[in-house]
N, CA, C and O atoms as CSV, one atom per row, in Angstrom:
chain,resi,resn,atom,element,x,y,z
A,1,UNK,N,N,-14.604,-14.966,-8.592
A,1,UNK,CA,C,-14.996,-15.238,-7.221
A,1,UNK,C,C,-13.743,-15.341,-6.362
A,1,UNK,O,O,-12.902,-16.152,-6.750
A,2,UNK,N,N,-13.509,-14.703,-5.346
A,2,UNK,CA,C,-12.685,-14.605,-4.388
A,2,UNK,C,C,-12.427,-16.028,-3.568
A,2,UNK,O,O,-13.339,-16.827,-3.357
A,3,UNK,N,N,-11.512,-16.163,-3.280
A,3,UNK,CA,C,-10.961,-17.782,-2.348
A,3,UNK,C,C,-10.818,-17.129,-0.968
A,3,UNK,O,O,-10.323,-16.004,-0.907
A,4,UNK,N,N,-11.219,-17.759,0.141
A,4,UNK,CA,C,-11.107,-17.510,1.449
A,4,UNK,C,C,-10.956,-19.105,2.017
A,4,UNK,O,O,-11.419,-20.227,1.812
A,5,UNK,N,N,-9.707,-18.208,3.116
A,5,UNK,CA,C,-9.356,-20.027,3.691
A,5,UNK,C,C,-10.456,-19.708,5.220
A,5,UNK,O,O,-10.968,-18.755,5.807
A,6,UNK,N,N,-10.379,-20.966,5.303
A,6,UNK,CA,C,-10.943,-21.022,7.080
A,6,UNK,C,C,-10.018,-21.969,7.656
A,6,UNK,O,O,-9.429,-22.948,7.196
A,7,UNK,N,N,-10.053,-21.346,8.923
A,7,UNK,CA,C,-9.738,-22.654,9.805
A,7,UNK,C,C,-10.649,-23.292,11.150
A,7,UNK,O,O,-11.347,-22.503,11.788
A,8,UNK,N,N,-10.615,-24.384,11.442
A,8,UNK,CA,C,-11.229,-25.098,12.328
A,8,UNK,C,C,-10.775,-24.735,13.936
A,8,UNK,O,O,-9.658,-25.051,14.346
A,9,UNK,N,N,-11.651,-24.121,14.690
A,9,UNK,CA,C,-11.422,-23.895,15.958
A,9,UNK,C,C,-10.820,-25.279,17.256
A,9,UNK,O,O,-10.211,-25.361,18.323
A,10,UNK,N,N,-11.347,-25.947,16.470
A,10,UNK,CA,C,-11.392,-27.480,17.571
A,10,UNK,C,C,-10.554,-28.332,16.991
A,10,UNK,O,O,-9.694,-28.758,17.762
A,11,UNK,N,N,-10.514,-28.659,16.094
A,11,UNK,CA,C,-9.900,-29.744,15.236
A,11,UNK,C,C,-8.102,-29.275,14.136
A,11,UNK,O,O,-7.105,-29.970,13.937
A,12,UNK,N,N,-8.401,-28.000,13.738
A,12,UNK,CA,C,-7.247,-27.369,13.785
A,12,UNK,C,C,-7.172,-27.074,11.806
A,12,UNK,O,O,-6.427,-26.344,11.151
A,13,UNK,N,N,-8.297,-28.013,11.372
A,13,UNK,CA,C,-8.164,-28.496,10.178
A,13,UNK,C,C,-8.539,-26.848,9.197
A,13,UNK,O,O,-9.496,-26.154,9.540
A,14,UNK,N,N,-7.818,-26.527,8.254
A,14,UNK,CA,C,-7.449,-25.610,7.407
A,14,UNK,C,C,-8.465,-25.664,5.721
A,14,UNK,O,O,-8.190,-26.595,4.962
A,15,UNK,N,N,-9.143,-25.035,5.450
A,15,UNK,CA,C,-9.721,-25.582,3.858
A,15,UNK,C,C,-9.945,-24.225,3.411
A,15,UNK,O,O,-9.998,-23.132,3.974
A,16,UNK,N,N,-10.071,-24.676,2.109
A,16,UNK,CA,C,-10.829,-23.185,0.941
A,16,UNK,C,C,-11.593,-23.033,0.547
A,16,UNK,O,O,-12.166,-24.007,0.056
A,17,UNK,N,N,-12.319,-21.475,0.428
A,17,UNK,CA,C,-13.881,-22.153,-0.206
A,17,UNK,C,C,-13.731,-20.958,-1.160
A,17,UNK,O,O,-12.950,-20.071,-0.816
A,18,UNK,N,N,-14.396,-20.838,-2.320
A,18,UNK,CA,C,-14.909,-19.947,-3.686
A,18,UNK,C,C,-16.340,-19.609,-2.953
A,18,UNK,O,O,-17.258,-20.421,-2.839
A,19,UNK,N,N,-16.351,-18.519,-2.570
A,19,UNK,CA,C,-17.693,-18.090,-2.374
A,19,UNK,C,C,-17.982,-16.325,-3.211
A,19,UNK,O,O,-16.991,-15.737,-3.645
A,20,UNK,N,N,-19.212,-15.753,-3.321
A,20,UNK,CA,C,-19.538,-14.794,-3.833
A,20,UNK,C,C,-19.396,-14.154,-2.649
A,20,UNK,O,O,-19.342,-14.731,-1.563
A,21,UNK,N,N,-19.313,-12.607,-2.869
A,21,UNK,CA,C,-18.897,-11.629,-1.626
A,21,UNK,C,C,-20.412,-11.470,-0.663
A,21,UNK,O,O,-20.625,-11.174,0.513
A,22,UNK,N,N,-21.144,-11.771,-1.632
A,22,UNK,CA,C,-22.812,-11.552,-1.080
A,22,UNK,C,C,-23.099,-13.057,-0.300
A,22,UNK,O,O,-23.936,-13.378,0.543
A,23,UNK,N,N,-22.420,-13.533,-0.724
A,23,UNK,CA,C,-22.466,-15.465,0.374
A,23,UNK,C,C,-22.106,-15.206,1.480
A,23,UNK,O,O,-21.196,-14.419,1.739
A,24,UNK,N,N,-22.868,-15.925,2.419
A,24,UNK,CA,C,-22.582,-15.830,4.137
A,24,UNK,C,C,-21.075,-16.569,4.137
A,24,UNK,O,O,-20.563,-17.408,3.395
A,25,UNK,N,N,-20.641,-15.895,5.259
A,25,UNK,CA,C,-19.335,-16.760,5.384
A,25,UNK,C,C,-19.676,-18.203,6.038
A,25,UNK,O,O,-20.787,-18.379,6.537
A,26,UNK,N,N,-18.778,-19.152,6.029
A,26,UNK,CA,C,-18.709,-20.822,6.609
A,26,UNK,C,C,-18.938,-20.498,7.753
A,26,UNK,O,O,-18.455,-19.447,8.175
A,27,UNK,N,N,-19.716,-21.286,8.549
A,27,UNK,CA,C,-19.228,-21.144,10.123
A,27,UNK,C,C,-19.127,-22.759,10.919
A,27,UNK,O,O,-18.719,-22.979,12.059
A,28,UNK,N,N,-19.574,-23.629,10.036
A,28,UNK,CA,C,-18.759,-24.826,10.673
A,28,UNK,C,C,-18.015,-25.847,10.120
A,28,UNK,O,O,-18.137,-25.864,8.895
A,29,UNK,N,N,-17.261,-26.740,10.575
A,29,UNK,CA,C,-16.306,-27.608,9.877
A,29,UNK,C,C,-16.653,-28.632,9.166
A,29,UNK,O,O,-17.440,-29.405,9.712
A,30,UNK,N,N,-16.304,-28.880,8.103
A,30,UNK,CA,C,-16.801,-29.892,7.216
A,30,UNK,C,C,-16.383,-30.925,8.038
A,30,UNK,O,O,-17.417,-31.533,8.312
A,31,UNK,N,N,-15.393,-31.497,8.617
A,31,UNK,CA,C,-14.708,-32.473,9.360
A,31,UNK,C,C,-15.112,-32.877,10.661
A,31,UNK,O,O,-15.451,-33.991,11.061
A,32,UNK,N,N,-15.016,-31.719,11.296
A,32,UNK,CA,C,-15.998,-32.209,12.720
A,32,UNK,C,C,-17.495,-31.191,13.410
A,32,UNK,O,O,-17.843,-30.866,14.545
A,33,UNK,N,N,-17.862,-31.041,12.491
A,33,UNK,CA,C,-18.646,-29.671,12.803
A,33,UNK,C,C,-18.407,-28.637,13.935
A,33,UNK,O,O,-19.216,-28.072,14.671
A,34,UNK,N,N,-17.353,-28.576,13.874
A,34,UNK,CA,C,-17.113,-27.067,14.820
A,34,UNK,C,C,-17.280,-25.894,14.357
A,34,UNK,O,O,-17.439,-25.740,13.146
A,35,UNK,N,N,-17.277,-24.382,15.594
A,35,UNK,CA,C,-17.139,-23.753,14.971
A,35,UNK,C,C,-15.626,-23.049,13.974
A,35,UNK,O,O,-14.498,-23.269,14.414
A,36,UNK,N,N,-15.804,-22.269,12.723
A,36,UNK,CA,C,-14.662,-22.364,12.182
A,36,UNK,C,C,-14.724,-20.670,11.825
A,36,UNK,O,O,-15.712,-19.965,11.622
A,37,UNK,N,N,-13.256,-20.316,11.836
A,37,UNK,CA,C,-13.313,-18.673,11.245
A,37,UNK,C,C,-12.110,-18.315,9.992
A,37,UNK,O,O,-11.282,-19.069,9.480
A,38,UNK,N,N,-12.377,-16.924,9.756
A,38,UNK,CA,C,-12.069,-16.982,8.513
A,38,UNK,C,C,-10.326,-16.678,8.722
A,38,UNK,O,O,-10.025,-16.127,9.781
A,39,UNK,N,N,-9.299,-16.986,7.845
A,39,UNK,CA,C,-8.043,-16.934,8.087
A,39,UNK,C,C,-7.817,-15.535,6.662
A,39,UNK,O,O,-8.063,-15.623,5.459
A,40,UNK,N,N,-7.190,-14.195,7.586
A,40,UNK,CA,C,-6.619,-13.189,6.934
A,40,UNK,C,C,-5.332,-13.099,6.736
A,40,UNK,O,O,-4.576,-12.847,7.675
A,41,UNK,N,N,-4.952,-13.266,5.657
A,41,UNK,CA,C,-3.471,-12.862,4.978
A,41,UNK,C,C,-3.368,-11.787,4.804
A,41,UNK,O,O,-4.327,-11.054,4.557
A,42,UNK,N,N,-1.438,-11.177,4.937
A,42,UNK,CA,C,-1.146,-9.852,4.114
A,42,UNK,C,C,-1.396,-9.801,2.863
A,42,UNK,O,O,-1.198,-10.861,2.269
A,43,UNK,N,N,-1.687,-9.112,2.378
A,43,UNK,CA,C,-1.700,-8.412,1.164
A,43,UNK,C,C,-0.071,-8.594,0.669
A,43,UNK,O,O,0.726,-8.816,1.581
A,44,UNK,N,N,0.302,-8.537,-0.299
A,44,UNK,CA,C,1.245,-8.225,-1.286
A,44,UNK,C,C,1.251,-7.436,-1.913
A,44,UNK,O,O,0.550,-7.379,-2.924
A,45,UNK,N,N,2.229,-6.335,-1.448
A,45,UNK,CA,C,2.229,-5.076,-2.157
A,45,UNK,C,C,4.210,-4.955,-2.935
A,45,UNK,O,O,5.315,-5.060,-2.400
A,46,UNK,N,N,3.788,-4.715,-4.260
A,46,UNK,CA,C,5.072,-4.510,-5.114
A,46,UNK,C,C,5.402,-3.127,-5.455
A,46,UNK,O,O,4.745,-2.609,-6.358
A,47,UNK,N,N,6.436,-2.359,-4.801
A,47,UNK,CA,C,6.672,-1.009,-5.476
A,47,UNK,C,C,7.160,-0.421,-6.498
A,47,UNK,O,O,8.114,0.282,-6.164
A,48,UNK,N,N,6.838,-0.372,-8.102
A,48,UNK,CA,C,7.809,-0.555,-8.743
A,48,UNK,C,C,8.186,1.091,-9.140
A,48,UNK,O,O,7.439,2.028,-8.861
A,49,UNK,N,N,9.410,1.217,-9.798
A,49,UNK,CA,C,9.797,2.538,-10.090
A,49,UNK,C,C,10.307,3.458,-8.731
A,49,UNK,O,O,10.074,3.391,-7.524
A,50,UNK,N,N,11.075,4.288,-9.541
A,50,UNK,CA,C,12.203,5.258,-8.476
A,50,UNK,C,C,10.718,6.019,-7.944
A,50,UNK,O,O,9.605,6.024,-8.470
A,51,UNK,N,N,11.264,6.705,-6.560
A,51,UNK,CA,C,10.376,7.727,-5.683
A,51,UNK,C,C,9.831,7.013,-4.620
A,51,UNK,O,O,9.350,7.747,-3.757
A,52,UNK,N,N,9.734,5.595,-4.360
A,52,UNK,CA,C,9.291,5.177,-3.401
A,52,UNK,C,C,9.983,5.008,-2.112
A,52,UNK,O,O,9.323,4.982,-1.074
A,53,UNK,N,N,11.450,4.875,-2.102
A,53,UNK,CA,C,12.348,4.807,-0.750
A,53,UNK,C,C,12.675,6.092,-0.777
A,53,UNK,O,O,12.464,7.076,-1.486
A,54,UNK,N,N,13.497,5.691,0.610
A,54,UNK,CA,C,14.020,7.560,0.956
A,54,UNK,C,C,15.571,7.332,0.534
A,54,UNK,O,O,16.311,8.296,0.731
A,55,UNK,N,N,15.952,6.550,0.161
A,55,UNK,CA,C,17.107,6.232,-0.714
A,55,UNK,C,C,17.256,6.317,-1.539
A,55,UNK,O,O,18.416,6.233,-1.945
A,56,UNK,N,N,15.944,6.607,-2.625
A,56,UNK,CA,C,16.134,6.554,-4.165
A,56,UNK,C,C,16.742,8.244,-4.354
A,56,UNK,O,O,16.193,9.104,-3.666
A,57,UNK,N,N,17.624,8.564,-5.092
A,57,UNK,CA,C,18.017,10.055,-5.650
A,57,UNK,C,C,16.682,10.685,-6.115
A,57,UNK,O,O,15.743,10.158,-6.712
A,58,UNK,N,N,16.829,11.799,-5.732
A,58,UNK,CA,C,15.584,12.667,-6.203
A,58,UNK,C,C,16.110,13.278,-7.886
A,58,UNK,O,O,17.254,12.981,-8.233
A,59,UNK,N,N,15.512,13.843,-8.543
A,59,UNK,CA,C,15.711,13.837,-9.627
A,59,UNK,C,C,15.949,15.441,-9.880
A,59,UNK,O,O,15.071,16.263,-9.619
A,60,UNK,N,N,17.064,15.750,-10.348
A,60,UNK,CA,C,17.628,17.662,-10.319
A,60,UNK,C,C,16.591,18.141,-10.832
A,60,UNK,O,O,15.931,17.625,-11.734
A,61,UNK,N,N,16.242,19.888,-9.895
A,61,UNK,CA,C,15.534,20.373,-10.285
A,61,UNK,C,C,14.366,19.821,-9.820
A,61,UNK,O,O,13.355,20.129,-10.452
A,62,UNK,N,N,14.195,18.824,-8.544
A,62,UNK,CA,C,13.117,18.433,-8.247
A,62,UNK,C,C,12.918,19.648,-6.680
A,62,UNK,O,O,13.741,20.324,-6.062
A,63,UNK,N,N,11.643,19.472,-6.551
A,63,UNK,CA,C,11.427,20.663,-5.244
A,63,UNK,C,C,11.844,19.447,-4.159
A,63,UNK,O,O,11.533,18.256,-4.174
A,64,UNK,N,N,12.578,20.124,-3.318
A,64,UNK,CA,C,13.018,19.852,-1.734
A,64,UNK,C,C,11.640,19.181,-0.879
A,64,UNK,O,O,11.296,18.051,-0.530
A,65,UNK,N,N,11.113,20.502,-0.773
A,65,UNK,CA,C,9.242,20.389,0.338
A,65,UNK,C,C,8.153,20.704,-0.546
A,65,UNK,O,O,8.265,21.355,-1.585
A,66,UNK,N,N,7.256,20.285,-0.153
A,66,UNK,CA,C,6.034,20.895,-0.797
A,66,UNK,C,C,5.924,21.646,0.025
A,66,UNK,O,O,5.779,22.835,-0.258
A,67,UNK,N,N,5.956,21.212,1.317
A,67,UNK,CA,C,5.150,22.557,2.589
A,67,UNK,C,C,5.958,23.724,2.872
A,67,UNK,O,O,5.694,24.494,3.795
A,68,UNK,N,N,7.322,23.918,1.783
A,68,UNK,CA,C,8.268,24.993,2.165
A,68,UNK,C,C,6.871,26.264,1.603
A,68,UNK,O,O,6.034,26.067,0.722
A,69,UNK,N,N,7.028,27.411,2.397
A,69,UNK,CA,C,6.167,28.547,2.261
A,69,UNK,C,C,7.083,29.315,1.001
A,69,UNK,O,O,8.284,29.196,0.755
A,70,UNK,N,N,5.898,30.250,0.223
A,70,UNK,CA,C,5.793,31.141,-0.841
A,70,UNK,C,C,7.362,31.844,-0.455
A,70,UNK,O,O,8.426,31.771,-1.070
A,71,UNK,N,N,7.016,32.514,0.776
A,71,UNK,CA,C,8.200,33.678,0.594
A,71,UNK,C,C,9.614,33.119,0.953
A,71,UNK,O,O,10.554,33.887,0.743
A,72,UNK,N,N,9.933,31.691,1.546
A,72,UNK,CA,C,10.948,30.889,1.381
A,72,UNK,C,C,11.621,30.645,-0.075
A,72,UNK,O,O,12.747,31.026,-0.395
A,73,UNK,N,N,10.831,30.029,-0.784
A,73,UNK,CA,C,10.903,29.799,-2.172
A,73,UNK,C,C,11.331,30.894,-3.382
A,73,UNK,O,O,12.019,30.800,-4.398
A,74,UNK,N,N,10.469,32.116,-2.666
A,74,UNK,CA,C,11.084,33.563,-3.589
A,74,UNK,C,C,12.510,33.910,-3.369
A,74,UNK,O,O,13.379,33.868,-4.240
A,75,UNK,N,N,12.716,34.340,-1.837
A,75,UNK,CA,C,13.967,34.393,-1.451
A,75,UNK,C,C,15.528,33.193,-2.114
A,75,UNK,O,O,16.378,33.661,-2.871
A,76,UNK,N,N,15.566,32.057,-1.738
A,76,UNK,CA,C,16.073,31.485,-2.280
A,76,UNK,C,C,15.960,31.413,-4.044
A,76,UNK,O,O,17.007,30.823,-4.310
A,77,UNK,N,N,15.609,31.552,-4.718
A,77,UNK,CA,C,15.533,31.700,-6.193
A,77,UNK,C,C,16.502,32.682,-6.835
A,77,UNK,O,O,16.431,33.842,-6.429
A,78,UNK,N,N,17.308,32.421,-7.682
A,78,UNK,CA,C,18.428,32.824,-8.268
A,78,UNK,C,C,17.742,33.961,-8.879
A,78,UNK,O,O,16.582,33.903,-9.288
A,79,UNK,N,N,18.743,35.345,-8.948
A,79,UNK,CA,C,18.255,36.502,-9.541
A,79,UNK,C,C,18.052,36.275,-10.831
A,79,UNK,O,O,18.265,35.103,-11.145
A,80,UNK,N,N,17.715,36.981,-11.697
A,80,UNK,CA,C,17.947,37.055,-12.903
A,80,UNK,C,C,18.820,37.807,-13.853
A,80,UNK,O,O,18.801,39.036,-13.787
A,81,UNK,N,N,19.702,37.119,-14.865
A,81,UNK,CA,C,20.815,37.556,-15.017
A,81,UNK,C,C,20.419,38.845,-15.903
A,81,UNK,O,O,19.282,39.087,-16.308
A,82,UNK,N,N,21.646,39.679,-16.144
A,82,UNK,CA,C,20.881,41.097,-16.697
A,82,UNK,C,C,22.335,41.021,-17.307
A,82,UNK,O,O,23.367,40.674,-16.733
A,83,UNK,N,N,22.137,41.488,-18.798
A,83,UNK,CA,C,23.218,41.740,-19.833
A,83,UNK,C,C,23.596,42.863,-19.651
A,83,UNK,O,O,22.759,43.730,-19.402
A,84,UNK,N,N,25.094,43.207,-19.728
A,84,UNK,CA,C,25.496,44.874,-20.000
A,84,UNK,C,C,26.263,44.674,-21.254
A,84,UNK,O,O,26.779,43.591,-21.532
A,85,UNK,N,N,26.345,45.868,-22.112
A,85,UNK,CA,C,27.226,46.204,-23.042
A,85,UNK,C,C,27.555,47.068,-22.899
A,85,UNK,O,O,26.755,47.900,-22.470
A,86,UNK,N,N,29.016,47.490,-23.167
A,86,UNK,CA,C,29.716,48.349,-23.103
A,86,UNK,C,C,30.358,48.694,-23.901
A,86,UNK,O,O,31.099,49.660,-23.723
């Protein structure tokens, strides 16, 4: 069950409640019966592993663009080497 804080519109007072997602939300204060609303936090987000900054080194042999076009990509591409004997 998920924790949601509220806070008190009038009185200022802060609490937590365990409710099911299908439970109506609180709408008045245990303390002075006002009305009360729900208090939203950020999220916490952790990035772990290389590729996420634009600082991290890209890894050789990795592609430049995705959106570089077909005949960009041909052009630039190293010939292929061709043996002679003599």
């Amino acid at each position: 069950m998920p924790t949601y804080q509220y806070k008190c519109d009038e009185c200022g007072v802060a609490f937590e409640r365990f409710q099911h997602f299908s439970e109506e939300p609180v709408r008045t204060c245990p303390e002075c019966d006002g009305p009360v609303h729900r208090v939203i936090h950020p999220v916490g987000v952790i990035f772990k592993g290389s590729g996420f900054y634009v600082t991290d080194n890209k890894k050789s042999g990795a592609l430049t663009s995705r959106a570089e076009p077909k005949e960009a990509k041909a052009e630039s591409a190293p010939e292929p080497k061709t043996s002679t004997k003599e």
